[in-house]
N, C-alpha and C positions, 0 to 999 in steps of 0.2 A: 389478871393478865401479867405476862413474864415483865419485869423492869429489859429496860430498851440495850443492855449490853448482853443481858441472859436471852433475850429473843434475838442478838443479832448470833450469839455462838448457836441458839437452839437451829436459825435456819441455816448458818455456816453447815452443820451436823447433818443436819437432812439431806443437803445440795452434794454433800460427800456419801452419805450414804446411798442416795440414789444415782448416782454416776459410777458408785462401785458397784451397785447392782445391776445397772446395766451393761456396765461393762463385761459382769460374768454373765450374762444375759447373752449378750453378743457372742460371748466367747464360747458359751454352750451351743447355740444355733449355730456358727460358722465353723463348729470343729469339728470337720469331716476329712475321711483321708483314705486312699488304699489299701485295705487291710488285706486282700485274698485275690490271685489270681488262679482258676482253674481252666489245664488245657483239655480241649476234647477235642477226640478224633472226627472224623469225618465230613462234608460238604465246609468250604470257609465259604456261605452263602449264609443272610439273615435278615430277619428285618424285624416287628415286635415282638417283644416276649410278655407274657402275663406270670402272674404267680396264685399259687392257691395256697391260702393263711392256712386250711385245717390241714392236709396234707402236706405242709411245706414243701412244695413241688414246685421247679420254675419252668415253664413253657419253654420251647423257643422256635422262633418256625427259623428251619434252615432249608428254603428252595421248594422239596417237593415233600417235608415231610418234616414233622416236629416232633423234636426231642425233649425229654421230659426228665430233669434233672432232681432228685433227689437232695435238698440242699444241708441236710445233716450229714447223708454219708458220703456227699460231692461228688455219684456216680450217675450218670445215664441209668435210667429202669424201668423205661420204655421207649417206643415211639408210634408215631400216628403216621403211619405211611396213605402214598396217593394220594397229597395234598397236593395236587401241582402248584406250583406257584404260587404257595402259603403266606399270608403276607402278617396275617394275625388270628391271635386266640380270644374267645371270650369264654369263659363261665359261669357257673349257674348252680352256686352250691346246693341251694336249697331242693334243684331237683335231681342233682347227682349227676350235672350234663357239664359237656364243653361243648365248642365251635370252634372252625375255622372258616378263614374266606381265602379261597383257594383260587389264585387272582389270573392263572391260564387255564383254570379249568371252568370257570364262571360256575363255580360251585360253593357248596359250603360244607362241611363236613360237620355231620353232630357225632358224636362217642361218649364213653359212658367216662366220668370222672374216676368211678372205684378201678376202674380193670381197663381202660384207654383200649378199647374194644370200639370199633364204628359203628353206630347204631345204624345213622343213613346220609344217604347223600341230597342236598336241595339245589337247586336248579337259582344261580341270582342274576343280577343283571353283567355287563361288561366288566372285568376285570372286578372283582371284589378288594376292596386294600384292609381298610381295617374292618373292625369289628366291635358290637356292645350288646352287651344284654341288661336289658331293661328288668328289673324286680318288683315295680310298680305295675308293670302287663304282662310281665313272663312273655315277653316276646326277645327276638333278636335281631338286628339289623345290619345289616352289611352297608359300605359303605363303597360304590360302585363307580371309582376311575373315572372310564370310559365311558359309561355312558351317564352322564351324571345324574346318576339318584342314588335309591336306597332301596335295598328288599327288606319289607320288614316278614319275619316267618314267627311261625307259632313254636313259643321253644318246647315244646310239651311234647307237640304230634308231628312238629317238622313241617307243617303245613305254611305255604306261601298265600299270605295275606295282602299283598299288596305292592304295588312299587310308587313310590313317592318319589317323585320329579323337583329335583331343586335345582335348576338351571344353572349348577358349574360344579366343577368338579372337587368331589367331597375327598379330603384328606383324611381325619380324626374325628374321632366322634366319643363322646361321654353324655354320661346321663345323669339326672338329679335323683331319681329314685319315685320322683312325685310324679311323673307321668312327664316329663320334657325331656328333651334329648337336645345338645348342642354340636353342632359340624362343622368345622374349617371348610369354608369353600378356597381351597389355594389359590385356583386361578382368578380368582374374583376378589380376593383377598375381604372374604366375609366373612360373618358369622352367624352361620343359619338356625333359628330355634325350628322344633318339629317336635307336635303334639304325639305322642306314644299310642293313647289312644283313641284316637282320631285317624291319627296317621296323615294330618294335613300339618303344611307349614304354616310356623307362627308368623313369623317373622325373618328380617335378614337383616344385622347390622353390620355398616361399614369396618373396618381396620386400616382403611387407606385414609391417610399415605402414613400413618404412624407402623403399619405393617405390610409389608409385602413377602405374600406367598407362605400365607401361615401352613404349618405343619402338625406339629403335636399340640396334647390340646387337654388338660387336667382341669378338676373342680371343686371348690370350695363349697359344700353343701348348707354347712352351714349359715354361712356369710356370703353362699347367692354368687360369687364370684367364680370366671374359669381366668387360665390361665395359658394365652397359644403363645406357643414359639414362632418366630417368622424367620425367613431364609437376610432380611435386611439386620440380623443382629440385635433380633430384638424381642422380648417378651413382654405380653400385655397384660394387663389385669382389668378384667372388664366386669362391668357391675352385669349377671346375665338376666335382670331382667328390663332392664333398659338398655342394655347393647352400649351404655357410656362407658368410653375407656375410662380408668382410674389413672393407670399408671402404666410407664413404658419401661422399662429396664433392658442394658444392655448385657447379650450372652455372646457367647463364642460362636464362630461358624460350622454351618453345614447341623442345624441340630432337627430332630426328629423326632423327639420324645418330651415332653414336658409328663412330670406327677407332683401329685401333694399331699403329702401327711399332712392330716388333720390333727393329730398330737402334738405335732412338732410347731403347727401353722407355718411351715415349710413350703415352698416349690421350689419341685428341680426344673433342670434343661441339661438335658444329656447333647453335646457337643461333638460333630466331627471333628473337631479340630483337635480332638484330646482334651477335651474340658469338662465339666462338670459345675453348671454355674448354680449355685445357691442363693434363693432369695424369700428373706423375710418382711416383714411389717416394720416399719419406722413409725409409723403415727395412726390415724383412723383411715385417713385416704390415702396414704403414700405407701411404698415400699422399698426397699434398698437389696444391692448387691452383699452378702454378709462374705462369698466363699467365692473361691474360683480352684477347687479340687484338680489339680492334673490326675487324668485316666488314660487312655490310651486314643491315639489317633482312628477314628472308623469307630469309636464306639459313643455311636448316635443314637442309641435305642437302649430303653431300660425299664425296670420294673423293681416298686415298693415293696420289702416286706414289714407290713404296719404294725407287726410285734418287736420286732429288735431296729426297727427304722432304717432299716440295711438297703442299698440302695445297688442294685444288680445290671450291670451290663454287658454286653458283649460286643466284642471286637475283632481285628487278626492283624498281626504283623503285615506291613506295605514293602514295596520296594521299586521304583521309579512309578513308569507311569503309564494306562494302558493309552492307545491311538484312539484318538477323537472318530466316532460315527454317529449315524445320523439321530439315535435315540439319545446319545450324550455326545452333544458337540463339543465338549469340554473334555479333555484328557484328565483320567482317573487312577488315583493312585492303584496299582496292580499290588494283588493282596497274593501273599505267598503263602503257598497252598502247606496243609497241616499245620497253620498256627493260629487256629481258630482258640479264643477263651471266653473265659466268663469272668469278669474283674466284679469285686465286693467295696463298696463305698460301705463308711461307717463311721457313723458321731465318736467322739470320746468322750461325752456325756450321755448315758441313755433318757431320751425323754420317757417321760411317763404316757402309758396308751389309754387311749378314753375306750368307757369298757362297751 
């Protein structure tokens, strides 16, 4: 055993060494910043974007029809027309497919990933919003506004297997890959489990009153945890297979996207407010605010690419404010028309990707 002045410098030496590592610890996970903004022409209309890792392609549905960005040579090089009121993309690498849910046409669009050619159209429930596809069922699910449920279809043959009734209305939805699926209900401010295949619900856990009006909605596969945004300024971490919140963290306003590297053990919250809120792990149960990224105002939607950990959104220039009606009683900042972009978040450490 060390004599008692060599064991007090031994642990002096430690308590330094581990406060300087986590300080670069910290500084590696919180050092994110605007690195790229790119302008495209046409609709300043949006709402999710997906990305596809083998083809570095990034989605974007704009209105009645998604654009499909090439993110090496940073040009448009396709699109998916007659999506009416496109709200979101999922895909389905392993069988060469996408979707959309096509949220005034109460449709869903399947096409082919290689050549963004429409294979068919499905029939879903009221206003489709988002979208996921299940790899545990090779099914796909819509997530259905209006009338609150879910279509789930067959991603193979396009076939409608089912509507699952979750009594409020579904915002976001991810999946574990094991066969469970998790939903925001917004206006219930829950969080719905539902069996994949089964196509029954499991479960419904509360977010109230630590969340109201959850929105976006990522997942820790891992470590069993999702992660929703709520319209009260707040992100949760919830253990999902007991529906116990973990941890609340506060984000910026008006957000609509939460994701998470699993590399980085990262979530984001992409922010109307112009933010970009970053958060990591501080302990086993806890989590902390690491970043607060300035992006651009209106760019409340986004998407991971988990090779370069590059973090993509889209936005457009505002300018005062449109008059309050009855679908938005609240006056909306009025976005001026051709300054629609695509802004690039990105670490200045690259983390390492699990393979």
């Amino acid at each position: 055993m060390p004599k008692k002045s060599h064991l007090a410098a031994f642990v002096m030496l430690a308590f330094i060494s581990i406060v300087a590592s986590s300080a670069q610890a910290e500084d590696g996970n919180a050092g994110y910043s605007l690195v790229d903004t790119l302008h495209l022409s046409g609709p300043t209309r949006w709402d999710y974007l997906a990305f596809d890792p083998d083809r570095k392609r990034l989605f974007i549905t704009r209105g009645d029809s998604v654009d499909v960005v090439d993110t090496a040579t940073r040009k448009i090089i396709g699109s998916i027309a007659n999506t009416t009121g496109v709200h979101g993309v999922a895909l389905a690498p392993s069988l060469g497919r996408g979707f959309t849910s096509n949220g005034k046409a109460n449709t869903a669009t399947i096409f082919d990933l290689a050549t963004l050619q429409v294979v068919s159209t499905v029939p879903t429930g009221t206003k489709p919003d988002a979208i996921a596809y299940d790899p545990a069922t090779q099914r796909v699910f819509t997530a259905n506004g209006e009338s609150d449920d879910m279509t789930a279809i067959n991603a193979k043959n396009g076939a409608v297997l089912d509507t699952i009734k979750l009594g409020g209305q579904p915002e976001f939805a991810v999946v574990d890959g094991e066969g469970r699926l998790y939903v925001n209900l917004e206006d219930k401010s829950q969080l719905t489990v539902v069996d994949t295949r089964s196509l029954k619900v499991l479960a419904h856990y509360d977010y109230a009153p630590k969340c109201e009006g959850p929105t976006g909605l990522s997942i820790d596969v891992s470590r069993h945890r999702v992660f929703a945004v709520c319209a009260n300024k707040t992100m949760l971490v919830v253990d999902a297979a007991t529906g116990k919140i973990i941890d609340a963290l506060p984000i910026g306003e008006h957000s609509d996207a939460s994701v998470f590297d699993p590399a980085a053990n990262l979530a984001f919250s992409s922010n109307g407010d112009g933010t970009l809120t970053v958060i990591g792990p501080s302990g086993p149960d806890h989590y902390a605010v690491l970043q607060t990224v300035k992006t651009l105002p209106t760019a409340r939607t986004m998407a991971l690419n988990p090779s370069t950990h590059e973090i993509y959104l889209v936005g457009a220039e505002t300018e005062g404010f449109d008059p309050p009606n009855d679908k938005h009683p609240e006056p909306r900042p009025h976005i001026k028309p051709d300054t629609f972009m695509v802004l690039t978040v990105a670490p200045k450490i690259k983390h390492k990707t699990s393979p």
